[in-house]
C-alpha positions in Angstrom: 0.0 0.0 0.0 1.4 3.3 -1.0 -0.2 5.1 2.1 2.4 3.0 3.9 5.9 3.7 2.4 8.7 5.4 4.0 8.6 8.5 1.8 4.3 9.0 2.3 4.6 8.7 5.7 6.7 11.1 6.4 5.3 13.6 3.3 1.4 13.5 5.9 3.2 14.0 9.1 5.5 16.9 7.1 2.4 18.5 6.3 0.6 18.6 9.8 -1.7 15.2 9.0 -2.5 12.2 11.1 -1.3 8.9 11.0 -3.0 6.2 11.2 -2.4 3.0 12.9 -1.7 1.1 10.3 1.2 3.8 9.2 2.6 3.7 12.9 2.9 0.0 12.7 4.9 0.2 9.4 7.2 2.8 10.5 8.2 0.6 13.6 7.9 -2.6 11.6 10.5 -0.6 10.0 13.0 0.4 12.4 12.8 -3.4 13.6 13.7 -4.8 10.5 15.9 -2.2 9.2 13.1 -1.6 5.9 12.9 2.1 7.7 16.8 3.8 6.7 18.3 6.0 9.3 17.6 9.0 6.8 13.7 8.2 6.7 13.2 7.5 10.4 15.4 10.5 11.2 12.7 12.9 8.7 9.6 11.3 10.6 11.3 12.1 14.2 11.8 15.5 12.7 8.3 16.1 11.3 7.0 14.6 14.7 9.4 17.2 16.5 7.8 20.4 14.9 4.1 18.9 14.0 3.6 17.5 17.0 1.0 13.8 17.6 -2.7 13.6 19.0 -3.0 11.5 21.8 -4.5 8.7 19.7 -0.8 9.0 17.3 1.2 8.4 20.6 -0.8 5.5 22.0 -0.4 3.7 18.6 3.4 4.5 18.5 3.5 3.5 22.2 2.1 0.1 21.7 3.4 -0.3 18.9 7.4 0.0 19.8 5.6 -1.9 23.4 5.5 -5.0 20.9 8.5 -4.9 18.6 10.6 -7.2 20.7 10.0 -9.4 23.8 6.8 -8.4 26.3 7.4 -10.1 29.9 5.3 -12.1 31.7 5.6 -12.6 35.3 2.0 -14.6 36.0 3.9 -17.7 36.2 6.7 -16.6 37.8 5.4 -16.8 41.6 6.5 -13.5 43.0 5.7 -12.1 46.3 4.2 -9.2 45.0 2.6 -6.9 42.3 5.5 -5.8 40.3 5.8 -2.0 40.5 8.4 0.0 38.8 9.6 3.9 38.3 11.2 6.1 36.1 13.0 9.3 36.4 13.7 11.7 33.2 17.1 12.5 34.9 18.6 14.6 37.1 22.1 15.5 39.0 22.8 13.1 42.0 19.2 11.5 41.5 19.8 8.6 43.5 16.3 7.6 44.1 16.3 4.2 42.8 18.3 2.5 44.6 16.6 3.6 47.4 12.8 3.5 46.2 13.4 0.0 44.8 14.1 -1.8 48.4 11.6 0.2 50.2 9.0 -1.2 48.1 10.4 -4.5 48.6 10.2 -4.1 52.0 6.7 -3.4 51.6 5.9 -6.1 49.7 5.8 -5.0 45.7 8.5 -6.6 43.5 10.7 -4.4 41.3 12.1 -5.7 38.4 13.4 -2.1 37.7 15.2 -1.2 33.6 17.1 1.3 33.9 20.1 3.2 31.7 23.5 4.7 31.8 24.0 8.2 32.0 23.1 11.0 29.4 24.5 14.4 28.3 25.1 15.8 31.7 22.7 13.2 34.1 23.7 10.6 35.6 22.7 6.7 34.5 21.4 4.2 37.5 23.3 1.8 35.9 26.7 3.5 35.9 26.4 3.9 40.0 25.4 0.1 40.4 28.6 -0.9 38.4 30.8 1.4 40.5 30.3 -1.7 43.5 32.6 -4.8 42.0 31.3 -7.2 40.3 27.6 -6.2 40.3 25.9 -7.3 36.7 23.6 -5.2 35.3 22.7 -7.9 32.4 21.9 -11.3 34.3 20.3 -14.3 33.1 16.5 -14.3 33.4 17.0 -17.1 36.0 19.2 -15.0 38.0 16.7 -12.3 37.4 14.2 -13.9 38.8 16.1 -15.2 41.8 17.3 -12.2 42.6 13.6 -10.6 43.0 12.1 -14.0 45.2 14.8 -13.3 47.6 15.4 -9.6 47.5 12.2 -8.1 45.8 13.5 -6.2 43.7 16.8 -6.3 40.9 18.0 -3.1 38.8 19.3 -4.2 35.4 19.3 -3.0 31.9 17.0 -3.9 29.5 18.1 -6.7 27.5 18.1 -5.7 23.5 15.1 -8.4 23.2 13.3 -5.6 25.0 11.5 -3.0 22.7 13.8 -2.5 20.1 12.5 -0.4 17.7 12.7 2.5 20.6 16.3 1.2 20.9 17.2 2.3 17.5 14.9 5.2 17.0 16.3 6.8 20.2 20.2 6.4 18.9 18.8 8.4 15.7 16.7 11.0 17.7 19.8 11.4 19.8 22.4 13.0 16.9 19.3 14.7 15.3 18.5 16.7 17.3 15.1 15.4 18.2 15.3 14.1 21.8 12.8 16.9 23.0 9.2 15.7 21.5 6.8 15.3 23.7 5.1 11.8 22.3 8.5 10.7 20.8 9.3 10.7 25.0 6.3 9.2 26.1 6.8 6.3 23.6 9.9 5.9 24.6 9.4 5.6 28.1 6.4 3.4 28.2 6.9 1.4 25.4 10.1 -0.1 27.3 7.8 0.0 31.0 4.8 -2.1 29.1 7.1 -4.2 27.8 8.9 -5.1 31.2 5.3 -6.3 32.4 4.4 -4.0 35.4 1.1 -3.6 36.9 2.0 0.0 38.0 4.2 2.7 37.5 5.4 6.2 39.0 7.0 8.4 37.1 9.6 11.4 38.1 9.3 14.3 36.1 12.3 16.1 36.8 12.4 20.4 35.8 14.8 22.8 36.8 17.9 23.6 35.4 19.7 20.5 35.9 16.8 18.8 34.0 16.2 18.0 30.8 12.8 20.0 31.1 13.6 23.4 32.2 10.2 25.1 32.8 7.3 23.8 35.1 5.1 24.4 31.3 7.2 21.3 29.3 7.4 19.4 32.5 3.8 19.6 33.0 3.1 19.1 29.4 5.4 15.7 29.5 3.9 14.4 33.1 0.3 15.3 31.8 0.8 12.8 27.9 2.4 10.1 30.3 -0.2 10.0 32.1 -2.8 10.0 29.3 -0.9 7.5 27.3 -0.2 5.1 30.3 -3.9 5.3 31.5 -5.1 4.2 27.4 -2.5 1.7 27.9 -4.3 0.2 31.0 -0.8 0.7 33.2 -1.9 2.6 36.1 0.7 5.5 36.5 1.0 8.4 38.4 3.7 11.4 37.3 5.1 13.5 40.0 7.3 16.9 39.1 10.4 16.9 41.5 13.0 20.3 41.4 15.7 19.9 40.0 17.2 23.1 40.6 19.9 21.5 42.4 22.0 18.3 43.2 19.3 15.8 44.6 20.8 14.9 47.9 24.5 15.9 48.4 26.8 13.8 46.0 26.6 13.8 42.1 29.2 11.0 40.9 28.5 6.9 40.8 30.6 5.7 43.6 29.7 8.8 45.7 26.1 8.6 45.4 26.1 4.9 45.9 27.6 5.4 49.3 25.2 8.0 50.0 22.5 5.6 49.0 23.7 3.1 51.6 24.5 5.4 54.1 20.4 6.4 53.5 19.1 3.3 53.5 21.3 2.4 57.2 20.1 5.4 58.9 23.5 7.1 59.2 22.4 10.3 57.1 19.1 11.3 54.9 19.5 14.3 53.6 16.4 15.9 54.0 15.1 16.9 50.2 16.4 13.0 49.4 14.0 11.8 51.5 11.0 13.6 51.2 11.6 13.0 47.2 11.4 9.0 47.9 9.0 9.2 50.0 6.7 11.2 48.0 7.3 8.3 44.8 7.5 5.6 47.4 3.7 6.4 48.4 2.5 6.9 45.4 3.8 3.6 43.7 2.7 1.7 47.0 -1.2 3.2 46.6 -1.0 2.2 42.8 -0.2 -1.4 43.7 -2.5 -1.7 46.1 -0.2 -2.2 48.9 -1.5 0.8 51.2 -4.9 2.2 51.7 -3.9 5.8 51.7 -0.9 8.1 50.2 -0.4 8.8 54.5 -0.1 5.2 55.1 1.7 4.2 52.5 4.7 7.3 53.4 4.3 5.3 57.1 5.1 2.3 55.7 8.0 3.5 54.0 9.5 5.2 56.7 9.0 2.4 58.9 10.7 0.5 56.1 13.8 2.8 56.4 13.9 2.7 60.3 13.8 -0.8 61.0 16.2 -1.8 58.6 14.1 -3.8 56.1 14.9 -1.3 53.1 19.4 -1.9 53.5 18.5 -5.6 54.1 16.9 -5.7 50.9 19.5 -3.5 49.1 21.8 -6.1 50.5 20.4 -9.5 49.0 19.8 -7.3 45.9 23.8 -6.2 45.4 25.0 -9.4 46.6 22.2 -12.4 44.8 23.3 -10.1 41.4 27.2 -10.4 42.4 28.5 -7.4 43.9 30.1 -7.6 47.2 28.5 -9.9 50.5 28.1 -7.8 52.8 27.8 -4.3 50.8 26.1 -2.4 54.1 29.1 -3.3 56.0 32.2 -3.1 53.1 30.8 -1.9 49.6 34.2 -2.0 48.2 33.6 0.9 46.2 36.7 2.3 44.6 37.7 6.4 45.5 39.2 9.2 43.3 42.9 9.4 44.1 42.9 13.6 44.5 40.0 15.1 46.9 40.0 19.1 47.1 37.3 21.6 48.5 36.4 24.4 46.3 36.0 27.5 48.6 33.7 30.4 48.2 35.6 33.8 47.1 33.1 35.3 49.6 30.2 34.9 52.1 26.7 35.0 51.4 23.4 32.6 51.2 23.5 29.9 48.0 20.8 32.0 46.4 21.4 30.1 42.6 23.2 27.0 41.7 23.6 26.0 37.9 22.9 22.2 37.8 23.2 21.2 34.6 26.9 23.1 35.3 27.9 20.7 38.1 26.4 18.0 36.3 28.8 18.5 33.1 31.9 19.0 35.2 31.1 15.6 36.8 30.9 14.6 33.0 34.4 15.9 32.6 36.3 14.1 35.8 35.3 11.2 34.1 32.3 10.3 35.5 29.7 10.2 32.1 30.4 9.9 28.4 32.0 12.9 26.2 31.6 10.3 23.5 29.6 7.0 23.2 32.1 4.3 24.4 34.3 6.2 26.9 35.4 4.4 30.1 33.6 5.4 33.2 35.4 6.5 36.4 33.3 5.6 38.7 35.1 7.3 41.7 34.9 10.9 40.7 32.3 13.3 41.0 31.1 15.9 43.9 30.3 15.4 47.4 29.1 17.4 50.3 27.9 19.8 47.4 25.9 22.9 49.5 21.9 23.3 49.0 19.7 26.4 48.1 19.7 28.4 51.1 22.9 27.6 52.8 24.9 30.0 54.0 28.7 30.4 53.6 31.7 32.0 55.0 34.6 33.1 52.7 36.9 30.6 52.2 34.1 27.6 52.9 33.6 25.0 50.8 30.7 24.5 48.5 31.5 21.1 47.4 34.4 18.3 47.3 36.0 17.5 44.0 37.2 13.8 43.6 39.3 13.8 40.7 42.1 11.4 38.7 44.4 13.9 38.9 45.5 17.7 40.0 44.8 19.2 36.8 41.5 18.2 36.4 40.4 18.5 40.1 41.9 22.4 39.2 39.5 22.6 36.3 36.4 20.9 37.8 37.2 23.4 40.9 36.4 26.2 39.2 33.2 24.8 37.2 31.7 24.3 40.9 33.0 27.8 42.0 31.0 29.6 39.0 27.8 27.4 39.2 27.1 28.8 42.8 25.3 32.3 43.2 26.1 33.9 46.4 23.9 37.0 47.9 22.9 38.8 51.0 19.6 38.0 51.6 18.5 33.8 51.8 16.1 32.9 49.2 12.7 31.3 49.5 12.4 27.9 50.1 11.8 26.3 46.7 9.1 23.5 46.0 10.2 20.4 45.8 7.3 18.0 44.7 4.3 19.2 42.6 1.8 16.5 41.6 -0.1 17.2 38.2 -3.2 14.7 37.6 -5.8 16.1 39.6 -6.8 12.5 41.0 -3.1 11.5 41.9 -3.8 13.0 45.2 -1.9 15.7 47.3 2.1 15.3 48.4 3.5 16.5 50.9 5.0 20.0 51.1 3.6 20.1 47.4 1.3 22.1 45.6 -1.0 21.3 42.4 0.2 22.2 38.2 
């Protein structure tokens, strides 16, 4: 049918028009079995990027790359739980998965949680989990599977079986300059989150200036299709907008945030924003799976899974059923930059701006993300002890710890932190932190409505 080649497709999007099922299916058909060249699917992501998709466009292209590779099944696979799962759009020192996945093992929902390595200037949950030696982020579905009946939850990558016509459109939407549509997104996402089988899913819309989405609009826009498009998929999701305005917790690097993560999870420090982040998803995903009656209960059982200890344990057979170290609450074994320096303030003041996405890329530089796809990851660099919105700061203090390779680049990522920070004389307002957008999702704490 002429309605369905390459050329006709992309001529009716071009022009504003609709496609139709049918021409969704053929255009992932195509990516799948190459029929599609990278020049054709890069002028469809391009005419979808400035014509934009109706809600009925992005469900089909949704399901569509949902069933172009493997869908999981877990009804047979006797699991304690409803499987739950989350997804974050990024951020700097967004940690929250590795401490939202035991908590809602803890609680009893299993998480069989996909996740990815690090892009542009955010860091990839995958690239902290490897930082602990010898932890595999591609097991065997058997070891997949034991790992989540003895620990309730297992953070791996997808395996390429796994949706891949998003696989390949997203590595042609990534050097043309078409990451940033709104349904090309939302496919993306879901089609990856249907295909892992979950009954439920939260979703963290970051937006600040360490996020992809800079405004409280796009974020809004993105959190309100996810929603739409999950709900027509029958996955019950709720999409939360978190700030990301600055480092999420106090460490942005893999090793360094993975020992914050364990140091949260065992009680010996939550920083504050951290917490009220994971708890805000925790309770939400919880509700959706039916494992609380109420967004209140479902924060206590959370917390009470952080205080008695259940969360770490879990963490524990998690890290150590998928081969990372034993005992990883006691010795994580996580390797450390060999030169630490503080960057000090040229003068006093209240943090009254910090540029994220700034901090983000200098943690990019030290080593710890890509400049180029294939580059080695350091996993011991980054920031630590990085300062918060509000704080205030003597001359000569430090607003962060560089952990570096060597002097020369601990020099250069010194001063990226020292211009990122805004100092002034008067303490700014507290900024929000969580903002929940469907109507029906319920309020969050300390949060206000889109």
């Amino acid at each position: 049918m002429t309605e369905a080649l390459p050329q006709e497709v992309i001529r009716i999007k071009r022009d504003g028009g609709r496609l139709s099922r049918a021409q969704i299916d053929a255009f992932v058909r195509g990516l799948t079995h190459d029929t599609w060249s990278d020049s054709q699917a890069a002028a469809l992501a391009m005419a979808i990027l400035l014509r934009g998709m109706d809600p009925a466009e992005t469900v089909a292209l949704t399901e569509a790359m949902t069933h172009s590779g493997e869908v999981l099944d877990w009804r047979d696979a006797r699991l304690a739980g409803p499987v739950l799962d989350k997804h974050s759009t990024g951020g700097v020192g967004d940690k929250v998965s590795l401490l939202l996945g035991p908590i809602v093992a803890a609680c009893g929902g299993v998480v069989p949680m996909l996740s990815g390595r690090g892009l542009g200037h955010t860091g990839g949950t995958l690239d902290k989990l490897e930082a602990l030696p010898g932890y595999s982020v591609t097991p065997s579905r058997d070891l997949l599977l034991q790992t989540l009946r003895v620990a309730g939850c297992a953070i791996v990558g997808a395996s390429e079986r796994i949706a891949p016509a998003d696989r390949r459109l997203y590595a042609i939407r990534d050097v043309t300059a078409t990451v940033e549509s709104v349904p090309l997104i939302t496919a993306s996402i879901l089609s990856k989150k249907l295909a892992a089988g979950v009954s439920a899913l939260v979703l963290d819309v970051k937006v600040g200036n360490g996020a992809f989405c800079t405004t409280l609009a796009q974020a809004s826009e993105l959190a309100d299709c996810l929603e739409q498009v999950a709900q027509a998929a029958h996955l019950p999701c709720v999409a939360l907008l978190t700030d990301m305005n600055q480092v999420l917790g106090t460490t942005a690097g893999n090793a360094l945030e993975v020992r914050e993560a364990i140091h949260f999870l065992s009680g010996k420090v939550r920083e504050p924003r951290l917490l009220e982040v994971t708890l805000a998803l925790c309770a939400q995903l919880l509700l959706l799976g039916g494992l609380a009656d109420s967004l209140d209960d479902a924060r206590r059982a959370s917390m009470q899974a952080l205080e008695s200890g259940a969360a770490a344990q879990r963490f524990a057979r998690m890290v150590a059923a998928l081969g990372g170290p034993s005992d990883v609450l006691r010795d994580a074994r996580l390797p450390s930059a060999e030169v630490q320096i503080d960057v000090a303030a040229a003068g006093a003041g209240f943090v009254t701006a910090i540029d994220t996405r700034a901090l983000g890329l200098a943690v990019v530089a030290l080593g710890g993300g890509r400049q180029r796809p294939g580059d080695a990851v350091h996993p011991g660099v980054g920031l630590s002890q990085v300062l918060s919105l509000g704080a205030m700061v003597d001359a000569g203090q430090a607003l962060a710890c560089v952990h570096a390779l060597d002097a020369a680049s601990a020099q250069a990522a010194a001063r990226a932190v020292r211009a990122a920070f805004t100092l002034g004389a008067v303490a700014p307002a507290a900024p929000w932190l969580v903002r929940a957008c469907s109507p029906d999702a319920g309020p969050t704490h300390s949060a206000t409505g889109c």
